[in-house]
C-alpha positions in Angstrom: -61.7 12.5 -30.0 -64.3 14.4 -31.0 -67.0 11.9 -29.4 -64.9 12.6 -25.7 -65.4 15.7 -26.5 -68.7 15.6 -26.8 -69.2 13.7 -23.6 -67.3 15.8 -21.5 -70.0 18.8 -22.6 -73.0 16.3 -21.7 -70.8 16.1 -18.5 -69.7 19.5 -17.8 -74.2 20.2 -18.5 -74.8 17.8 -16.2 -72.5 19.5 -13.2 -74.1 23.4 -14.1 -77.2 21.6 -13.7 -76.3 20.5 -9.8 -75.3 24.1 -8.6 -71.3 23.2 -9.0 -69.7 26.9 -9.8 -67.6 25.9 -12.7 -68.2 26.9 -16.5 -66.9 23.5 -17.6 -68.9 23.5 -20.8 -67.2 27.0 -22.5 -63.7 24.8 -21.7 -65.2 21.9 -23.5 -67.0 24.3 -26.4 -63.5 25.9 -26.5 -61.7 22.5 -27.3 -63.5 21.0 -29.7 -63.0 24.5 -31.8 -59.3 23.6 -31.6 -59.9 20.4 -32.6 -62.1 21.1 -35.5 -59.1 23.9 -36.6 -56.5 21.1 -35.7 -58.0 18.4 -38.3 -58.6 20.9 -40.9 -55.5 22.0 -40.7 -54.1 18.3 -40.9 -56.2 17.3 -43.8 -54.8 20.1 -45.6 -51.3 19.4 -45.2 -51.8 16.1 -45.3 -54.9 14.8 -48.0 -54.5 18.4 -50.3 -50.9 17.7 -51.9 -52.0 14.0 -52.9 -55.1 15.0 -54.8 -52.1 17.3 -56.5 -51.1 14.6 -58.6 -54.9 14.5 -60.4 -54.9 17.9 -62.0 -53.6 17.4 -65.0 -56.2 14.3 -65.8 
């Protein structure tokens, strides 16, 4: 996900570049900070509790 990410930036560059009026790349800077929070956040639910199990070793 993160890599489509990335190449919707390169993208979104690409169009600023050719005079198209849009700020495509603050969307695309915009997502992949959601994304970032959205794995973090599932790691932590997710990966955390299991390493649980390993404190008392």
């Amino acid at each position: 996900m993160m890599t489509d990410i990335r190449n919707l930036q390169e993208f979104s560059l690409y169009i600023q570049k050719n005079d198209v009026k849009f700020d495509l790349f603050s969307v695309t800077k915009e997502m992949e900070k959601k994304v970032s929070v959205f794995t973090l956040m599932f790691l932590a639910k997710h990966i955390y509790p299991s390493f649980m199990y390993f404190k008392f070793i």
